[in-house]
DORO-812406 format. One record per residue (C-alpha): z, x, y; residue in one letter. Coordinates in Angstrom, 2 decimals. Example, Ala and Ser with C-alpha at 12.3 -4.5 7.8 and 13.67 -1.06 7.14 Angstrom:
% DORO-812406
<node pz="7.80" px="12.30" py="-4.50" type="A"/>
<node pz="7.14" px="13.67" py="-1.06" type="S"/>
***
This chain:
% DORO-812406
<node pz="59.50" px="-46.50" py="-27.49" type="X"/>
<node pz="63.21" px="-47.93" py="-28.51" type="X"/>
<node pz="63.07" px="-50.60" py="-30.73" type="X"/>
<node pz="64.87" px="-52.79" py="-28.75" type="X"/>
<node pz="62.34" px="-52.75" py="-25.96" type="X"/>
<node pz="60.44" px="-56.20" py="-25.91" type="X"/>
<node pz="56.45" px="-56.13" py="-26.76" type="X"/>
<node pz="55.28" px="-56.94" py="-23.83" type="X"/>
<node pz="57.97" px="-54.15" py="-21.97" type="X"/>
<node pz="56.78" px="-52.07" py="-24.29" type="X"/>
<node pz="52.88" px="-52.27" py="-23.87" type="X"/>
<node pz="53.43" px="-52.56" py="-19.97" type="X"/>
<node pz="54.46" px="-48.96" py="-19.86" type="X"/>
<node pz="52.27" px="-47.42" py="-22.71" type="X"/>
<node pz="49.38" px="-48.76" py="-20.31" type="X"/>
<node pz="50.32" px="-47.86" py="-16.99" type="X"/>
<node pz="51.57" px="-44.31" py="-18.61" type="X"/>
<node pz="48.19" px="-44.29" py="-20.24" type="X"/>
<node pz="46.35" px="-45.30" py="-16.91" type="X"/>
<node pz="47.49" px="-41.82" py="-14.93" type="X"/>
<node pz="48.50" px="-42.22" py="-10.91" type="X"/>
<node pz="46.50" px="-44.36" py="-8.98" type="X"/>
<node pz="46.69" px="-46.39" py="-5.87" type="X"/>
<node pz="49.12" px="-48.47" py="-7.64" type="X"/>
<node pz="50.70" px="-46.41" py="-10.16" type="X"/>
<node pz="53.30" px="-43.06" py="-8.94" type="X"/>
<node pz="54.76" px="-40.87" py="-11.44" type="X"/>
<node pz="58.20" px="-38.70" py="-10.70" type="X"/>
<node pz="60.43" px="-36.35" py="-12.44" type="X"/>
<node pz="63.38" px="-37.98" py="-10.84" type="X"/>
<node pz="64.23" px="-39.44" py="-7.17" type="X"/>
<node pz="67.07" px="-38.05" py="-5.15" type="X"/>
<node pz="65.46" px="-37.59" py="-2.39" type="X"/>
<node pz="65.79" px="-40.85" py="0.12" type="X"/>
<node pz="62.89" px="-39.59" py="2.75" type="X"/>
<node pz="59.88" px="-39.69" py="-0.12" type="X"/>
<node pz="60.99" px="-42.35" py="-1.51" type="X"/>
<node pz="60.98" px="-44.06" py="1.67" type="X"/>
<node pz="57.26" px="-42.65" py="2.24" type="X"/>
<node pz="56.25" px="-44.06" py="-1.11" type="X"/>
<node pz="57.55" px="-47.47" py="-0.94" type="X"/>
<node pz="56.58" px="-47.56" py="2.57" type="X"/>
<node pz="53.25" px="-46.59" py="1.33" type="X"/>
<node pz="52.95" px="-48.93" py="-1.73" type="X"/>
<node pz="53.84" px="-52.08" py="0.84" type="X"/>
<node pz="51.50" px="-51.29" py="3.49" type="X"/>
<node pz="48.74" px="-51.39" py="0.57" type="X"/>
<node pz="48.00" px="-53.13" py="-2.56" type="X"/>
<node pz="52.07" px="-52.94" py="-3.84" type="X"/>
<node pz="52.33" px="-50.71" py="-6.97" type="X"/>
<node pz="55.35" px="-49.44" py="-9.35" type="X"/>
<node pz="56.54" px="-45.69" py="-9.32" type="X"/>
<node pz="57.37" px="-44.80" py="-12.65" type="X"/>
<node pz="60.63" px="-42.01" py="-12.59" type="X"/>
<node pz="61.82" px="-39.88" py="-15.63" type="X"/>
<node pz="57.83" px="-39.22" py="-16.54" type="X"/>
<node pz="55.73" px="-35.87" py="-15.74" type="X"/>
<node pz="52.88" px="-35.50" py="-13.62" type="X"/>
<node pz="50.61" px="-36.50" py="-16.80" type="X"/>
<node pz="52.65" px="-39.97" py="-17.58" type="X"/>
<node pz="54.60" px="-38.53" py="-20.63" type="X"/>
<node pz="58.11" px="-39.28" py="-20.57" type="X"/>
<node pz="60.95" px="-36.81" py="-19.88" type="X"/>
<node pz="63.66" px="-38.98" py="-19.50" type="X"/>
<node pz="66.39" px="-39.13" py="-17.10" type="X"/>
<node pz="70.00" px="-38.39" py="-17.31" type="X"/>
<node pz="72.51" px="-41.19" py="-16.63" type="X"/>
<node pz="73.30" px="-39.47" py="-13.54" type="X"/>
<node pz="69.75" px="-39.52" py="-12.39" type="X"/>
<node pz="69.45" px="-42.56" py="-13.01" type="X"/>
<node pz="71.94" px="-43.66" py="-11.11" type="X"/>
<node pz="70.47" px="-41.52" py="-8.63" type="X"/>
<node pz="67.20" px="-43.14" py="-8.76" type="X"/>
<node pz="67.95" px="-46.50" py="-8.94" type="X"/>
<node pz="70.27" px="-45.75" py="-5.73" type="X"/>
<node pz="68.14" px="-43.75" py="-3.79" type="X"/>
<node pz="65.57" px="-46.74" py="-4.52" type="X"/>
<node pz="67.55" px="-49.38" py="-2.74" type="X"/>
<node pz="68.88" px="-47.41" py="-0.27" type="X"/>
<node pz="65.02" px="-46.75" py="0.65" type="X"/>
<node pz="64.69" px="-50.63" py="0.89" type="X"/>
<node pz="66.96" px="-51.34" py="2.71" type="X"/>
<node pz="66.02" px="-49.31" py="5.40" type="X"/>
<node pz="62.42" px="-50.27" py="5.34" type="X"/>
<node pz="62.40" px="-54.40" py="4.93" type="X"/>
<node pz="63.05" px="-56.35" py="7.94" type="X"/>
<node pz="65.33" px="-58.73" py="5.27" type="X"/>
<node pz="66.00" px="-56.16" py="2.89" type="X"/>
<node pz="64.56" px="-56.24" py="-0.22" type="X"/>
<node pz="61.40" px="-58.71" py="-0.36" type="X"/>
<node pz="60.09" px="-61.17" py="-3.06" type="X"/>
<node pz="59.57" px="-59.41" py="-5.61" type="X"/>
<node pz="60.76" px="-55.47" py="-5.38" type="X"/>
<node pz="62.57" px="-54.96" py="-9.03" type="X"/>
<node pz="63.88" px="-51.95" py="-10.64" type="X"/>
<node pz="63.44" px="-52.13" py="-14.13" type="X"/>
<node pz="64.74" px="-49.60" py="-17.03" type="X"/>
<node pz="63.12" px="-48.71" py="-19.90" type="X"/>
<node pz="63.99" px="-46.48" py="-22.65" type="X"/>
<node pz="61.58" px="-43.83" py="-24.51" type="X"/>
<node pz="62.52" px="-41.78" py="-27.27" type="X"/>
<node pz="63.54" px="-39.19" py="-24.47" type="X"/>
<node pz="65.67" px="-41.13" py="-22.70" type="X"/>
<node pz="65.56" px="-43.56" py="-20.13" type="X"/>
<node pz="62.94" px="-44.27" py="-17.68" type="X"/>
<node pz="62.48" px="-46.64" py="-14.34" type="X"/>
<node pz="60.18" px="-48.23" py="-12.68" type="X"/>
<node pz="60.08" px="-49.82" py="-9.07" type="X"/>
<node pz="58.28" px="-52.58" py="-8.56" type="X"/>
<node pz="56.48" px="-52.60" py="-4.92" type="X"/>
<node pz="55.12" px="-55.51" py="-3.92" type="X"/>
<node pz="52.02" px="-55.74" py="-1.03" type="X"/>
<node pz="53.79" px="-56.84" py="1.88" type="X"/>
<node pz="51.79" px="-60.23" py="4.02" type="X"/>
<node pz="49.12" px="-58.83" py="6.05" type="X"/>
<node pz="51.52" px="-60.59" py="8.97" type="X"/>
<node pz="54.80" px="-58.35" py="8.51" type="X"/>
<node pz="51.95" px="-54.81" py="8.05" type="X"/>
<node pz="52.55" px="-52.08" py="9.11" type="X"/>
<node pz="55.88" px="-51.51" py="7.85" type="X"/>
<node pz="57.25" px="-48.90" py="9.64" type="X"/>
<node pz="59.84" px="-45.52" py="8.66" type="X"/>
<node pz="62.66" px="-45.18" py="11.14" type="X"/>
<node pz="61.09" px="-42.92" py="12.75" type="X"/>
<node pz="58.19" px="-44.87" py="13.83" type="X"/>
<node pz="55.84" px="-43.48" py="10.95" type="X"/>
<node pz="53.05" px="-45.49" py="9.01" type="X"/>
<node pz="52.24" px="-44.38" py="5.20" type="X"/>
<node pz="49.48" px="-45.70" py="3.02" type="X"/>
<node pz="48.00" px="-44.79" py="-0.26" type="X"/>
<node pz="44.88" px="-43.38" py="-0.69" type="X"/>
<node pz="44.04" px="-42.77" py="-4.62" type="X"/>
<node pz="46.98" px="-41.62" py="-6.17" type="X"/>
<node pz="48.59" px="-40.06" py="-2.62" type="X"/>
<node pz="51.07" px="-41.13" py="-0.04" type="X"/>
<node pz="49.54" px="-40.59" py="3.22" type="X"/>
<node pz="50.52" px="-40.97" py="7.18" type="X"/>
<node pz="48.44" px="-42.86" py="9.10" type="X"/>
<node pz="47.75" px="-41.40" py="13.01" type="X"/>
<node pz="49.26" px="-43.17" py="15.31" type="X"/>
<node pz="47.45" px="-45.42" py="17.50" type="X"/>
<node pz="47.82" px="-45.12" py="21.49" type="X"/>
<node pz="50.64" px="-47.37" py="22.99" type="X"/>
<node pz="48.91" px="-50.55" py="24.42" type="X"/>
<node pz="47.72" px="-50.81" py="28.07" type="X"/>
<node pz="50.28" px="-52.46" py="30.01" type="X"/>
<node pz="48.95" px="-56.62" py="29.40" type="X"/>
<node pz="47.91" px="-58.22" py="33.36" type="X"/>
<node pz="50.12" px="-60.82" py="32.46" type="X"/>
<node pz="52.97" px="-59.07" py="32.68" type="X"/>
<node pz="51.98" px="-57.45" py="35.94" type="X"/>
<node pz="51.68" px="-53.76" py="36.49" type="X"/>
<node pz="54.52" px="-52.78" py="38.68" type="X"/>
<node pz="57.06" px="-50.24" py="36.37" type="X"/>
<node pz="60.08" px="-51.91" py="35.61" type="X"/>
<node pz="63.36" px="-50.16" py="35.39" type="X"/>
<node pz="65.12" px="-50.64" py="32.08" type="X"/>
<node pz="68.98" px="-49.71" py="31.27" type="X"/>
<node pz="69.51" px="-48.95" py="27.25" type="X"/>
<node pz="73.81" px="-49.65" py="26.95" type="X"/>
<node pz="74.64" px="-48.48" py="23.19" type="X"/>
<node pz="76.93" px="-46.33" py="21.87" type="X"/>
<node pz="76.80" px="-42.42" py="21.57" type="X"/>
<node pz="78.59" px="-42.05" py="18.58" type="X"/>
<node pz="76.12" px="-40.90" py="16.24" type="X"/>
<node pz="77.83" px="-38.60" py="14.45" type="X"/>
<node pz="79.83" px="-41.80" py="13.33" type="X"/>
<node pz="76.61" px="-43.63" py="12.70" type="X"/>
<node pz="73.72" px="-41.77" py="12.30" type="X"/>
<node pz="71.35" px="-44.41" py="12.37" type="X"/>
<node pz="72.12" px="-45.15" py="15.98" type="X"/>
<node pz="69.13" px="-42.40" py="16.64" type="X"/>
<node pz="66.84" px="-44.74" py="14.60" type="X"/>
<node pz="67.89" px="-47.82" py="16.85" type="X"/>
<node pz="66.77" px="-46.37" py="19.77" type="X"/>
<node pz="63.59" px="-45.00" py="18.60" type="X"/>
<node pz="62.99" px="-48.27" py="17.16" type="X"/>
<node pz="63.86" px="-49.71" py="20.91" type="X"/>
<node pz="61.50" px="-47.42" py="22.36" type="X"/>
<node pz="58.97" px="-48.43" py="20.03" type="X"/>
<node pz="58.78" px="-52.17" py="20.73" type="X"/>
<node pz="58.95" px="-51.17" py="24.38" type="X"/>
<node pz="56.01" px="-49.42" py="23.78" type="X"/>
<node pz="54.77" px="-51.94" py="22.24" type="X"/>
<node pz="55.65" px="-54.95" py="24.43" type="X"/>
<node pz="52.81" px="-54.19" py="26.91" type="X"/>
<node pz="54.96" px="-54.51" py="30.12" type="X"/>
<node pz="55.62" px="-50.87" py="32.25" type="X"/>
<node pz="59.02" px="-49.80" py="31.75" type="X"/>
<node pz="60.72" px="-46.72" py="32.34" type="X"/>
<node pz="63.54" px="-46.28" py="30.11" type="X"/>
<node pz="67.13" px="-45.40" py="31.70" type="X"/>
<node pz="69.85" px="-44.19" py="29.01" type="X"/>
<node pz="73.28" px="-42.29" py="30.89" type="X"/>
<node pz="73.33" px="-39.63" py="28.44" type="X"/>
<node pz="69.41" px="-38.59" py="29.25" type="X"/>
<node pz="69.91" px="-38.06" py="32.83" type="X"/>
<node pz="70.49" px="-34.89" py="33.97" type="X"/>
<node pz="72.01" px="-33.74" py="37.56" type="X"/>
<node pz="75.20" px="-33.36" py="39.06" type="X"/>
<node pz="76.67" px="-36.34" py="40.07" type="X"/>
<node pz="79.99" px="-38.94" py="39.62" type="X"/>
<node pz="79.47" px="-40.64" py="36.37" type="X"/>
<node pz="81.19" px="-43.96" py="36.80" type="X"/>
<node pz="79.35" px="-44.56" py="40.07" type="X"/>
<node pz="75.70" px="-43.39" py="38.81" type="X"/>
<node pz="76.30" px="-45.55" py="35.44" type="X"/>
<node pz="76.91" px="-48.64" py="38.21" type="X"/>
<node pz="73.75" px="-48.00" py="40.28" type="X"/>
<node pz="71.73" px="-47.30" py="37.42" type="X"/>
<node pz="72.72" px="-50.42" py="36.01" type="X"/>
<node pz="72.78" px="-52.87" py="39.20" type="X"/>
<node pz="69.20" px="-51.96" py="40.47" type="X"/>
<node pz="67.72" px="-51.90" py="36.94" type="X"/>
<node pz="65.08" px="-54.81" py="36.28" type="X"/>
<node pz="66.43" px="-55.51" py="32.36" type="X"/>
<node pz="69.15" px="-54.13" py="29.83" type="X"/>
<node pz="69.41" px="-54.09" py="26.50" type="X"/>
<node pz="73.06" px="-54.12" py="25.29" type="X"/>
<node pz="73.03" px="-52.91" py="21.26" type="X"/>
<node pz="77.16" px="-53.68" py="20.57" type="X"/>
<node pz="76.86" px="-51.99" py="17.45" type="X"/>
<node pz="80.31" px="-50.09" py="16.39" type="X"/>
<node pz="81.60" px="-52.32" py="19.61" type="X"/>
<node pz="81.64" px="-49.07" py="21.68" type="X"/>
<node pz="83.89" px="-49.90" py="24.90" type="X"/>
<node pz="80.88" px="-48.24" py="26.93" type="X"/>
<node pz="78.66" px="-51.32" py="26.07" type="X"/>
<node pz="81.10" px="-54.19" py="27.00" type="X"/>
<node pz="81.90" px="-52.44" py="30.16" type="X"/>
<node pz="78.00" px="-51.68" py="31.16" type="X"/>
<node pz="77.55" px="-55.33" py="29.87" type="X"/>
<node pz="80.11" px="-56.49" py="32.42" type="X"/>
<node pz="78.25" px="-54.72" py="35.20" type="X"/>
<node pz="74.64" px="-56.90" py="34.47" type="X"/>
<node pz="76.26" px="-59.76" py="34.33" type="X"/>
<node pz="77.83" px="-59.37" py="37.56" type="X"/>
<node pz="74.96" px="-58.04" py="38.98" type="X"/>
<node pz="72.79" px="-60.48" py="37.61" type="X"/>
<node pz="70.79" px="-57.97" py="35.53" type="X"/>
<node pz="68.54" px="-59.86" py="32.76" type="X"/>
<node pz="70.12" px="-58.73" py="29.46" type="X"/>
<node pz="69.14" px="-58.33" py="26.14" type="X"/>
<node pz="72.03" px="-58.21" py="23.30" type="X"/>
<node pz="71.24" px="-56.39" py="20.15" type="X"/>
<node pz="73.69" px="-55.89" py="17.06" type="X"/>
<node pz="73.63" px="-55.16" py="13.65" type="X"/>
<node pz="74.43" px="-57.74" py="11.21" type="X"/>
<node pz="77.60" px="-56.24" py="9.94" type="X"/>
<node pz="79.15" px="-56.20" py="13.64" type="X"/>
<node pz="82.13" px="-57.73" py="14.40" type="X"/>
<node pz="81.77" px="-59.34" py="17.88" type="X"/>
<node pz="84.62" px="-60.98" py="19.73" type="X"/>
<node pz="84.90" px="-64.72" py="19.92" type="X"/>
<node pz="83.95" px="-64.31" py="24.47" type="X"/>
<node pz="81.39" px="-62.64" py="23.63" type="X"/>
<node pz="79.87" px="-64.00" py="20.75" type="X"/>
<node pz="79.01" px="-67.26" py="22.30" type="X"/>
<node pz="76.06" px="-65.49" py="24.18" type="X"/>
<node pz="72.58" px="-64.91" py="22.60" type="X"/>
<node pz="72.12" px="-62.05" py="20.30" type="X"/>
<node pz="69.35" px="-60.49" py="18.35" type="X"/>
<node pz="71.04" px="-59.64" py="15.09" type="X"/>
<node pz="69.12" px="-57.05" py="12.79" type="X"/>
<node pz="69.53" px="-55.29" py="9.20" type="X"/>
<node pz="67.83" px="-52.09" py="10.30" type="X"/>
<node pz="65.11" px="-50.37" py="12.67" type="X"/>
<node pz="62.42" px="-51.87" py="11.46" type="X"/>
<node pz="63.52" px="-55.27" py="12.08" type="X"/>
<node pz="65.18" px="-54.09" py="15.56" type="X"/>
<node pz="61.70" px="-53.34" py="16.80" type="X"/>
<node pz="60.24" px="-56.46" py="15.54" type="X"/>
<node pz="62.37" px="-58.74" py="17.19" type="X"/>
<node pz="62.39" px="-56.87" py="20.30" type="X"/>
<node pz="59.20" px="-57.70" py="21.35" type="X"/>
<node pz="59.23" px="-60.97" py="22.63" type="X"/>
<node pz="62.36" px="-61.02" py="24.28" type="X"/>
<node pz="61.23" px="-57.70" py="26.20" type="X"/>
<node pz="57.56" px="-59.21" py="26.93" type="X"/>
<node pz="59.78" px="-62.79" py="28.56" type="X"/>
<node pz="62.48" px="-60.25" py="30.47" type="X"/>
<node pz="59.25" px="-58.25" py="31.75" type="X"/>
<node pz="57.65" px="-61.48" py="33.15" type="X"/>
<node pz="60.69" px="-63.30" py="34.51" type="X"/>
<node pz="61.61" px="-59.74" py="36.18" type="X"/>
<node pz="58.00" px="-59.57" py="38.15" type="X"/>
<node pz="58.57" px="-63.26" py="39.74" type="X"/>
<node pz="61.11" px="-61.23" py="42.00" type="X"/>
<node pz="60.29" px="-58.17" py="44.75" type="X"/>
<node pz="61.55" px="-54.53" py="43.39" type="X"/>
<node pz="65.10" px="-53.83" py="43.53" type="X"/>
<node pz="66.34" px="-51.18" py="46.21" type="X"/>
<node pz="67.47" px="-48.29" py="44.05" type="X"/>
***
């Protein structure tokens, strides 16, 4: 190791080198590749926590990284948290660097997330473990019996976001992660988006039915599509219960900011904080006979 390295930096990575891949302990070549190392965080945090070691062979001995792919690495690393951790990064994920007399190595620190915030989900809905020294998917459980509390009729509700997903393509990962905590809400809803029906038929006018007989609507103003303020407009003068959604970085006008939003950093925490609010809208909307569609 470089002599600059401290002892104790030093001996930390001579032993977990030494130790071979484990539940805790992931070696790479390199990481460029944002969907593993999604899987293996994801992994690591819905388990005991663990570092992944990158710029080391499948044995532990070091091969060193480029400054380029380390750059890489440590990018691809955050970018992977960031879309994972309802607050971002949590107490205590690190990147650290080393150096070996090959060059330069990292490791990511992964801590064990509270049993409370497991399982940490991907984007797309997916759970990973470890088992030994491997990154596995968990099967999905069944979605939830609709709860008695929340009665059992099916409940119509309107999803108002933008399209533009070209633009953003994340917006795909919102709405799985809306259909997810609808799922998971325990309420019977059928989900009505504009773009998924299919038929011949005046747009403006079906968008307007659609939205005035639906039970609930959630209104995600991310990218402050025009769409969204205009189907917004609609359930509030229809009296539609509504649901406003936007990511943290959006910039919504002063009339419209004064009413209550669920702000969010990414899918995972979309989903989370869904819940509630859907379970309350699904209640309130069964004190009152179905609308005429």
């Amino acid at each position: 190791m470089a002599n600059y390295m401290s002892p104790a930096a030093r001996e930390f990575l001579r032993e977990t080198l030494a130790g071979g891949e484990s539940e805790l302990v992931e070696f790479k070549h390199n990481l460029n590749n944002l969907k593993v190392a999604v899987r293996l965080i994801a992994g690591m945090a819905n388990s005991k926590g663990g570092v992944i070691i990158v710029g080391v062979d499948d044995n532990g001995d070091p091969i060193g990284l480029s400054q380029n792919a380390l750059a890489m690495a440590r990018g691809t690393a955050l970018r992977a948290a960031e879309s994972l951790f309802p607050n971002h990064a949590p107490p205590g994920l690190a990147i650290q660097d080393y150096l070996s007399p090959e060059g330069p190595v990292i490791a990511i620190h992964v801590p064990a997330l509270p049993e409370q915030m497991k399982p940490l989900r991907t984007a797309d809905g997916s759970v990973y473990v470890r088992r030994g020294s491997e990154t596995l998917k968990e099967v999905s459980s069944p979605p939830p019996e609709p709860d008695s509390g929340l009665g059992n009729r099916e409940l119509a509700i309107f999803v108002a976001m933008s399209f533009q997903e070209e633009r953003e393509p994340a917006l795909v990962d919102y709405y799985e992660a809306m259909k997810r905590a609808i799922g998971r809400s325990g309420a019977r809803f059928r989900i009505d988006r504009v773009d998924e029906i299919h038929g011949d038929y005046e747009v403006t006018a079906h968008i307007e039915k659609m939205i005035t007989t639906a039970d609930v609507m959630i209104a995600d103003f991310t990218l402050n599509s025009p769409n969204v303020y205009y189907e917004a407009g609609i359930a509030r003068g229809a009296n539609v219960y509504t649901i406003r959604t936007a990511r943290k970085d959006t910039d919504i006008p002063f009339d419209v900011r004064t009413k209550k939003f669920i702000l969010y950093a990414n899918a995972t925490q979309l989903e989370e904080s869904l819940i509630e609010p859907l379970q309350k809208a699904a209640a309130e909307a069964n004190k009152y006979p179905p609308k005429k569609a």
